[in-house]
One Martini backbone bead per residue (centre of mass of N, CA, C, O) as a GRO file, in nm:
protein
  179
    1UNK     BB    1  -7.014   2.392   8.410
    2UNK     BB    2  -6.907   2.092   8.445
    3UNK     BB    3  -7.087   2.009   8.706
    4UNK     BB    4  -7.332   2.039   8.552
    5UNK     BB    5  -7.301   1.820   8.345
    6UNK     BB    6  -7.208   1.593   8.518
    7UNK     BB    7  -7.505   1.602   8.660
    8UNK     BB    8  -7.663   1.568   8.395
    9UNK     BB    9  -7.575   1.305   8.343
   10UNK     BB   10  -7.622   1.144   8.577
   11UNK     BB   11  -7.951   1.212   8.595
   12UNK     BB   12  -7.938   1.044   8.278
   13UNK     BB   13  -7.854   0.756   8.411
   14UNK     BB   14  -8.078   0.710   8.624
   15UNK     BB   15  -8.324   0.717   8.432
   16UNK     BB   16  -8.256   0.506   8.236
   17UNK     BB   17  -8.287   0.276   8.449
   18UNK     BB   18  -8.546   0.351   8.641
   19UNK     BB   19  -8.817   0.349   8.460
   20UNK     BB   20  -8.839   0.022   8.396
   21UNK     BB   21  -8.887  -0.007   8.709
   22UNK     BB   22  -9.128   0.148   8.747
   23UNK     BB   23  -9.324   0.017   8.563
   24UNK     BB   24  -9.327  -0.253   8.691
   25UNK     BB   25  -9.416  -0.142   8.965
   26UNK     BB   26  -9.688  -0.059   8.824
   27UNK     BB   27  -9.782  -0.320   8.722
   28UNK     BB   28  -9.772  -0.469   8.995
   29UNK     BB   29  -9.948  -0.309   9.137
   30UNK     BB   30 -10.208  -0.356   8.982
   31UNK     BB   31 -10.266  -0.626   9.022
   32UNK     BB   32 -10.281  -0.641   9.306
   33UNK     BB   33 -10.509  -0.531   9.303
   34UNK     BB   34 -10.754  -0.649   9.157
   35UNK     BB   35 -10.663  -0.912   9.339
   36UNK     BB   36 -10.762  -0.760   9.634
   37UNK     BB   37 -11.044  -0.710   9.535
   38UNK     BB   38 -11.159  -0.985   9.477
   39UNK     BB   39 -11.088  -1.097   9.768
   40UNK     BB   40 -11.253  -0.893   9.905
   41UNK     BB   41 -11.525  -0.975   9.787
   42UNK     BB   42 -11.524  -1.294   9.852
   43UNK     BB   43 -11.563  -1.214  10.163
   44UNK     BB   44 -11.770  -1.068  10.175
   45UNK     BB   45 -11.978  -1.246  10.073
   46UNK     BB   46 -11.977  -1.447  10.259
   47UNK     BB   47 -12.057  -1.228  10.534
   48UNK     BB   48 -12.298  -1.192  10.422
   49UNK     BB   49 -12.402  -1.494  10.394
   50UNK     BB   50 -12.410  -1.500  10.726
   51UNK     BB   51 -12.555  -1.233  10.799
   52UNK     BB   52 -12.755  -1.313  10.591
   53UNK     BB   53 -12.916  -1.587  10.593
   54UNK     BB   54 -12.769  -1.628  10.267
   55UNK     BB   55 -12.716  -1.634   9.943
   56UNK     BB   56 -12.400  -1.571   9.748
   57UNK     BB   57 -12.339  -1.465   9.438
   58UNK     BB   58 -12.041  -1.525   9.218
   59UNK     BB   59 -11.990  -1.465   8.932
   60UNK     BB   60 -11.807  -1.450   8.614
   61UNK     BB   61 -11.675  -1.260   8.306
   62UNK     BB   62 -11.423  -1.357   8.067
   63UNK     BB   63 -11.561  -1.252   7.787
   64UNK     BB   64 -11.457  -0.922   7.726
   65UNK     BB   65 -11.588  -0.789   8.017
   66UNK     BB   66 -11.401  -0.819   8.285
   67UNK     BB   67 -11.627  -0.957   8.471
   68UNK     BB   68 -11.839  -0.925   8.820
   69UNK     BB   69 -12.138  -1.068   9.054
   70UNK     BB   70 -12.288  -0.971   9.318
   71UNK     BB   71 -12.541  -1.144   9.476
   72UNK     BB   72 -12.819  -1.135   9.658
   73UNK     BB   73 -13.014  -1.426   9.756
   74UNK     BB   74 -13.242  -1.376   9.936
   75UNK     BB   75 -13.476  -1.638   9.823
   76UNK     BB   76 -13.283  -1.886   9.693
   77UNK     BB   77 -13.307  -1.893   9.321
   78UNK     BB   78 -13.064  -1.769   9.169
   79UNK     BB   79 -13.231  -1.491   9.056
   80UNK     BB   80 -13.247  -1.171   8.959
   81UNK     BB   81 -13.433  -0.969   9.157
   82UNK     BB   82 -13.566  -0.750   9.288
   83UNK     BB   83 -13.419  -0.609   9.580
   84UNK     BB   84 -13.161  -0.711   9.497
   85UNK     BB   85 -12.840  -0.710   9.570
   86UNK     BB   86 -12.623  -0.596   9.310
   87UNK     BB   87 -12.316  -0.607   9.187
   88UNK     BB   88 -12.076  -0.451   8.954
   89UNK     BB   89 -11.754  -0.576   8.823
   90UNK     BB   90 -11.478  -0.442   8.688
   91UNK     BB   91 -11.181  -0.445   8.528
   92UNK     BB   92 -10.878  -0.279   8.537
   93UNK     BB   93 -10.562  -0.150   8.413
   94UNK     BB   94 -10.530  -0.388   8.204
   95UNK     BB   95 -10.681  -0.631   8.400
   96UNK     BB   96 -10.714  -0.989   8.324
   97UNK     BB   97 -10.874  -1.253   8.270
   98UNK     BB   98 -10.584  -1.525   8.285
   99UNK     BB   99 -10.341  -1.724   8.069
  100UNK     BB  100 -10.124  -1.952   8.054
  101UNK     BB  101  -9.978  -2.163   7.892
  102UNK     BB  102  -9.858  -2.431   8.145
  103UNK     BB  103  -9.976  -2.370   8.368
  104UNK     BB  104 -10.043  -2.415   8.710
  105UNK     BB  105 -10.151  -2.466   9.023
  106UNK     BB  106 -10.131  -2.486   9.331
  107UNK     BB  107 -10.145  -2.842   9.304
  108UNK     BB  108  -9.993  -2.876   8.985
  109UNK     BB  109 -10.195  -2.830   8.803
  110UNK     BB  110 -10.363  -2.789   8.483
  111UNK     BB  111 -10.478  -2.498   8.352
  112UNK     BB  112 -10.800  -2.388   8.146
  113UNK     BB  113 -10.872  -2.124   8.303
  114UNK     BB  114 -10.948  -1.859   8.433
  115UNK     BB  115 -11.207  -2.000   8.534
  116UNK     BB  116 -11.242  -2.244   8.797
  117UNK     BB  117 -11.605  -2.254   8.908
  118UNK     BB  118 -11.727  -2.423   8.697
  119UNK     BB  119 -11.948  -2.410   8.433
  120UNK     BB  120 -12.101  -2.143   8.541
  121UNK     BB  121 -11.876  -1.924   8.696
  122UNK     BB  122 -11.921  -1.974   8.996
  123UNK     BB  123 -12.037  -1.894   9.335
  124UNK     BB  124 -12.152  -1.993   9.640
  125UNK     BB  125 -12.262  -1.875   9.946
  126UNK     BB  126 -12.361  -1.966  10.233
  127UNK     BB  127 -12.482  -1.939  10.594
  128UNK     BB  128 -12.202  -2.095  10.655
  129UNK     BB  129 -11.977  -2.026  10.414
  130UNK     BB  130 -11.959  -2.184  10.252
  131UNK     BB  131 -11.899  -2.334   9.936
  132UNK     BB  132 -12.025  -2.503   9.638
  133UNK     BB  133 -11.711  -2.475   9.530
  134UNK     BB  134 -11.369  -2.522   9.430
  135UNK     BB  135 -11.148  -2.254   9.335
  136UNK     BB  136 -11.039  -2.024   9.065
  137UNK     BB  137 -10.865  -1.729   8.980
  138UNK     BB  138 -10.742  -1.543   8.710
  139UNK     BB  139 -10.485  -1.262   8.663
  140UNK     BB  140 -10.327  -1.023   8.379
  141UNK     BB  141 -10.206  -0.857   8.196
  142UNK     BB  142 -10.284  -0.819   7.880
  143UNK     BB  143  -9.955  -0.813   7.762
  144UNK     BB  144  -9.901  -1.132   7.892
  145UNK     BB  145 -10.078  -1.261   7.718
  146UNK     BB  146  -9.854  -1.532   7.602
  147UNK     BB  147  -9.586  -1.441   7.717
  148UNK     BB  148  -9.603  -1.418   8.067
  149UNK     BB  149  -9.640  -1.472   8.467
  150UNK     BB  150  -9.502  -1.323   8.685
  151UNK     BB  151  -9.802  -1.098   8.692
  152UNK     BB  152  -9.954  -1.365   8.820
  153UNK     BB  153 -10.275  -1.406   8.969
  154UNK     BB  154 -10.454  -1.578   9.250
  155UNK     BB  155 -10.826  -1.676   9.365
  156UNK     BB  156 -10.934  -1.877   9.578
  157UNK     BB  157 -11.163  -2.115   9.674
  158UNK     BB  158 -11.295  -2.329   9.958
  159UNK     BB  159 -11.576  -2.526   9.998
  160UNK     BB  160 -11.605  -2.615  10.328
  161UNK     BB  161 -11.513  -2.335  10.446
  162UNK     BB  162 -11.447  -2.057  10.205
  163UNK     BB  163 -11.182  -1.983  10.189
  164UNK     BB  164 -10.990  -1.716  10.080
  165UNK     BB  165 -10.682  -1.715   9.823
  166UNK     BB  166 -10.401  -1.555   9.783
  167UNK     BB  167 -10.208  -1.572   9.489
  168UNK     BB  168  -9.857  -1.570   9.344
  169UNK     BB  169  -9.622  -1.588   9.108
  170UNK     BB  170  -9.354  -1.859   9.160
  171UNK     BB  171  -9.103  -2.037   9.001
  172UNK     BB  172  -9.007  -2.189   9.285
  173UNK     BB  173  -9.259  -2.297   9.401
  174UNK     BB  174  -9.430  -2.520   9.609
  175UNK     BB  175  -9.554  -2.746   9.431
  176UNK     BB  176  -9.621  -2.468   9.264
  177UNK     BB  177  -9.621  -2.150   9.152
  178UNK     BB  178  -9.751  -2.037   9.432
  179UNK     BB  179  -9.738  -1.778   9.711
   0.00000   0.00000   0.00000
């Protein structure tokens, strides 16, 4: 009867200690699926534009519906016509576009928006993969918004080459905050 007390105590102990790293476990694995489905979507699209020689847009709509939208512009009028493969993506598991203030991006500059890539939000990719403007999305979960920056990720995008990159927030990284 004693060492199962005490077998129960110490498997009380051992839960107590588990149960907050669990929660950041899976907290931190959220953010980074969605962070590298961004990632995922935006070589997609290079690679559609590149396979089917036209524009593919990628939209973001950082305001209340933490929505992207990959656009096959098969005529390259900028505009969702018929016949046109468009896919809307949510982001899920309260995980949002987002910053905090005071943030830093790759390159030590301060960020202002959680979508930087360009005044309509948008990334374009041509039929060579180059990118028509070089920016970066934020995401992090909506719990952190103007918390904490730990679990903030970014996915940034080269203009001249179109290549993707994922960033992981890491305040030791140099130059800036992201590895």
């Amino acid at each position: 009867m004693v060492e199962m007390i005490g077998t129960l105590a110490i498997i009380g102990i051992v839960i107590v200690f588990a149960i907050p790293n669990m929660n950041q476990w899976i907290e931190r694995n959220r953010v980074d699926a969605v962070a590298r489905q961004i990632y995922f979507d935006l070589q997609l699209a290079r690679s559609k534009a590149i396979r089917n020689h036209n524009n593919v847009i990628v939209s973001f709509q950082n305001s209340g519906t933490h929505q992207y939208t990959i656009h096959v512009d098969t005529n390259e009028d900028g505009v969702q016509d018929g016949g046109e493969e468009i896919t809307t993506v949510t982001l899920k598991d309260n995980i949002v576009f987002g910053i905090n203030n005071g943030i830093s991006d790759i390159d030590g500059n301060a960020v202002t928006s959680s979508v930087s890539m360009g005044d309509d939000k948008k990334i374009t990719f041509n039929a060579r993969g180059s990118a028509g403007e070089s920016g970066s999305v934020y995401v992090l979960p909506s719990a952190d918004v103007s918390v904490k920056n730990d679990l903030s990720r970014a996915v940034s995008v080269i203009q001249a080459t179109g290549a993707v990159e994922y960033w992981k927030y890491s305040s030791g990284a140099s130059p800036g905050p992201w590895a």
